[in-house]
N, C-alpha and C positions, 0 to 999 in steps of 0.2 A: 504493500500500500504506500509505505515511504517513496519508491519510485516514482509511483503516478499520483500523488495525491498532490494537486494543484499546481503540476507544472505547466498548464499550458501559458504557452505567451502572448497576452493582452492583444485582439486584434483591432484596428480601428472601426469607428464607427462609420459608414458609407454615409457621405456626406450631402448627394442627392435626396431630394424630397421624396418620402416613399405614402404611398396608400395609404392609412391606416384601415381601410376597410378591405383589403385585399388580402389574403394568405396564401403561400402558395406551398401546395403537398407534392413534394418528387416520392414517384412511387415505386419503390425498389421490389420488383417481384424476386422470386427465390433466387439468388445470386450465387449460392454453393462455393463460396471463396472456399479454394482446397481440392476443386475436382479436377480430374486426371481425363484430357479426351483425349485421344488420338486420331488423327485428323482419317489415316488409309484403314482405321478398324472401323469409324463411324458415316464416315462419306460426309461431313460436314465440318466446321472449324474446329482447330485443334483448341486447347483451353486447360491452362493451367493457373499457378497465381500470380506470374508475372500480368500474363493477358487479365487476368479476372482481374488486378486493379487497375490499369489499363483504361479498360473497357468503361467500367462504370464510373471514374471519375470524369472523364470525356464527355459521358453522359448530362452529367452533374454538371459541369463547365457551360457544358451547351444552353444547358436548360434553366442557368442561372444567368444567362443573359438574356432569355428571352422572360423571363419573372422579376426582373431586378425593381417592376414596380411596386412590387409586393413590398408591403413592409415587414411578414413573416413568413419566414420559412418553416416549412416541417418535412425532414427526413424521415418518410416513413418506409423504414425496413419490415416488410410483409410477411417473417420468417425465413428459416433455410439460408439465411444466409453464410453460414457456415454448414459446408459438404456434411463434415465428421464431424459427430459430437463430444468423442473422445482417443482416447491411443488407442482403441481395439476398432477403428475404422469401420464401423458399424450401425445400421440404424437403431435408432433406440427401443422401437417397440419389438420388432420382426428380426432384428439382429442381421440383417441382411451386410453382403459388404459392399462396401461403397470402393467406389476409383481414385484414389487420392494422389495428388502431387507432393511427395516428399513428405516430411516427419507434422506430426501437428503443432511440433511446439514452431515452425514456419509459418504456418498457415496464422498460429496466433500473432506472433509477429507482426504480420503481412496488414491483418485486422486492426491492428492497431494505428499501423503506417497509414491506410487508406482513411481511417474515419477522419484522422488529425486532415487531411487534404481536403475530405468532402465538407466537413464543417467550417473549416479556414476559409474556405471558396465562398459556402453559404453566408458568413457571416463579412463577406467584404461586400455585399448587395443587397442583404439583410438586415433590420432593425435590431430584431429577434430570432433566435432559434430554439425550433423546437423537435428534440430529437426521439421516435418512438421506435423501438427494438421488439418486435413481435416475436414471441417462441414458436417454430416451428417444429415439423417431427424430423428432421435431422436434426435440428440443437435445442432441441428444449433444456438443455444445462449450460451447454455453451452460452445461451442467446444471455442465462439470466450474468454471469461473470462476464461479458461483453460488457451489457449498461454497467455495470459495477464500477468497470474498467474505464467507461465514458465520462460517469457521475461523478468519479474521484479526479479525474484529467482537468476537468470543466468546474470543478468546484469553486472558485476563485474568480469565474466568470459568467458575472450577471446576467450576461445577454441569450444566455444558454437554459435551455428548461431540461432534461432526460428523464424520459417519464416511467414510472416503476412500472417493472413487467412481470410480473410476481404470480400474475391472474391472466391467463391466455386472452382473453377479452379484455381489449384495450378502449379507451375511448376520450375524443378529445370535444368542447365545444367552441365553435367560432361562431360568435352572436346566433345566429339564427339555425345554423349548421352542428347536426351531430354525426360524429364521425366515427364510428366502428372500427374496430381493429381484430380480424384476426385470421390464424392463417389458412382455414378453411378443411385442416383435414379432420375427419372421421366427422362431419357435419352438414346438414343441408342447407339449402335457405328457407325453409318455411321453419326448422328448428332454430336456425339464427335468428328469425325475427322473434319467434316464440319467446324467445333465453332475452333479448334484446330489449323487448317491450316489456315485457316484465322486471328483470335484474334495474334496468334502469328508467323506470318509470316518470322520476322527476326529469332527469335531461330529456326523455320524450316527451313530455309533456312542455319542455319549455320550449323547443327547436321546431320548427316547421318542416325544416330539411333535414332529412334524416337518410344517409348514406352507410353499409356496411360494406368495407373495403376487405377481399381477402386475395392470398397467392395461391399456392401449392400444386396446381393442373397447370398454372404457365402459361395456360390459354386469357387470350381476352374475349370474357362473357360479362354479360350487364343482364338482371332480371328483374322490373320491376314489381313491384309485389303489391298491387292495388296503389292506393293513394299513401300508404306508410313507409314504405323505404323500398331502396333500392340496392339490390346487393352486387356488386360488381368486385370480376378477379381480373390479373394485371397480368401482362408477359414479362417475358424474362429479358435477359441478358445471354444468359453462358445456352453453350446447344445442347442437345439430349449425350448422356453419358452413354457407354457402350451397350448396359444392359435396356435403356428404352429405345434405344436405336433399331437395336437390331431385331426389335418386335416393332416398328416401324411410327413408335411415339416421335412426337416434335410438333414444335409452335414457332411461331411468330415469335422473332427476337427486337424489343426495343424496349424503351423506358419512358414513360409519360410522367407529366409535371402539371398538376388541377387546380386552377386557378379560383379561389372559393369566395363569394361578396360576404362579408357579415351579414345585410340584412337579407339581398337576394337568391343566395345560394349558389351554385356553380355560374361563373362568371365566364370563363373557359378552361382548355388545357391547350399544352404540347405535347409531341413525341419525337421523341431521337431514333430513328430505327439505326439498326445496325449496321449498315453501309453506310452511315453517317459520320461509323467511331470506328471502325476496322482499323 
């Protein structure tokens, strides 16, 4: 903890006039910082942790210059963003093995190098940040020593919120806007709205707009569910590993950034597709 506990160094405040009713959510589908592809086993991009940080800060770069009117940012990590969720290279429920690049104590490393970029980036176009680390079924242990590791970096720095991830269901509100967090597996969406409208009644009750954001399929789907919310999953980044490859799994690789009004609700988005950060 002595290592990381408030060493980050003071970044300026972005001196342009920002929105105050704007926020803007970059939405990080399952990012598997730590996965092993090979390009002639898969037939699509190779991907390791050089390219996985790479790739998504590019993203991030891009997508904070076209948000810079926003006066908040939120990093929302949708899960999975770490491959392995420990040294036995394995999923955590099903114990399956995963394809990893090199030792984990890398991969952590690696996690660490990228957030210091992606948040330093955010907070030079940014008023505010706000950072949410959603548990997935790769790292549901990883994800939660991840925030830990953010929370104690960023201590010392006002302008930074990291939100505890304690409880798979996350959620943040911006004026009129509730926002959902989680990373969609073993769940539907008629049991999400179910868990959702009940667990949090009063934030439903106060928000008009009510959005649940989840990853884990990689696909971009959107389903609205009457007039009460909307549950929509996000694509990825990195390409399908060997084992969904070669059962002929794969999506759409890019990263979108949701432009959200306090009182009107989605204002707009971007996307970065992948031929844009190659």
């Amino acid at each position: 903890m002595e290592d990381v506990a408030g060493k980050a160094k003071p970044t300026n405040k972005p001196t342009g006039k920002k929105d105050k009713n704007k926020a803007a959510f970059y939405m990080c589908g399952d990012h598997h910082l730590g996965l092993k592809v090979w390009s002639p086993e898969t037939g699509d991009d190779s991907y390791d942790i050089d390219i996985s940080k790479s790739l998504l800060f590019s993203a991030v770069d891009k997508l904070a210059e076209m948000s810079s009117h926003c006066s908040v940012g939120v990093f929302v990590n949708l899960g999975d963003f770490m491959h392995a969720n420990n040294l036995k290279n394995q999923t955590q429920s099903q114990n399956h093995a995963v394809d990893v690049d090199s030792r984990m104590g890398k991969a952590i490393q690696a996690v660490g190098e990228l957030y210091k970029r992606i948040v330093s980036r955010m907070l030079e176009v940014h008023d505010e940040i706000v950072v949410i680390n959603v548990r997935g079924n790769h790292d549901p242990d990883a994800s939660l020593w991840l925030n830990e590791m953010i929370k104690l970096y960023y201590e010392n720095e006002p302008r930074i919120t990291v939100m505890e991830n304690y409880n798979k269901f996350m959620w943040y509100e911006w004026g009129e806007n509730l926002v959902v967090l989680h990373h969609g597996d073993k769940v539907n969406p008629q049991r999400l709205l179910e868990n959702i409208s009940g667990l949090l009644y009063k934030q439903w009750g106060r928000c008009r707009y009510r959005v649940c954001w989840t990853g884990h399929i990689h696909h971009k789907q959107a389903l609205e569910l009457g007039r009460s919310m909307t549950v929509e999953s996000w694509n990825v980044l990195p390409p399908a590993d060997s084992y969904h490859a070669e059962l002929g799994y794969g999506a759409s690789r890019s990263m979108s950034c949701v432009i959200l009004d306090k009182q009107f609700g989605e204002h707009s988005r971007f996307k970065i597709g992948i031929d844009q950060i190659r």
